[in-house]
Phi, psi and omega in degrees: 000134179240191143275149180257127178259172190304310171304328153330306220269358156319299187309302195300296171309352172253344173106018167258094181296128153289185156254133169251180197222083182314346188263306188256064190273358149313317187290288192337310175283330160300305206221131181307125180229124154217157175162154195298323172288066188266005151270002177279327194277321173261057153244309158328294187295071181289182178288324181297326189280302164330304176317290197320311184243040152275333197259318190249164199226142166093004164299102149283152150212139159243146171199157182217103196066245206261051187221104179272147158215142175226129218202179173248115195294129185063033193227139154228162192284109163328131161303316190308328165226029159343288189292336159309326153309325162306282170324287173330265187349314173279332156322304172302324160279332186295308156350286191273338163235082177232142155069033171255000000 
């Protein structure tokens, strides 16, 4: 998952489709969702992770078997709020295992 650009939305218009969530289309217009599973990705993606980032912008997440990473794309985190940032990161995984 990215933010989504101008190029995405090129991609969409030539007929390579992200997963979109027809229930949440704020995220779904914010941000690029793709990956070889997608009833595994839309399952992952409950409603508490969908709320959370319809309200914020500009969120990366990749994960791979049991590894999540989460981050701001071309950014790097002031040390002054690293552990907020941090904090965040475990919200966000609490997220993604909630109600599975």
């Amino acid at each position: 998952m990215k933010p989504e650009n101008f190029g995405h939305r090129i991609s969409a218009f030539l007929g390579w489709e992200d997963i979109d969530f027809e229930q949440y289309p704020i995220f779904s217009n914010e941000y690029h969702l793709t990956g070889e599973y997608k009833d595994f990705i839309r399952e992952t993606f409950n409603d508490h992770v969908l709320k959370f980032f319809s309200k914020t912008s500009g969120w990366s997440v990749e994960a791979a078997n049991y590894y999540l990473i989460f981050y701001s794309h071309n950014s790097l985190v002031p040390d002054n709020i690293l552990q907020d940032f941090y904090r965040l990161g475990l919200g966000i995984f609490d997220l993604f295992k909630s109600e599975r």
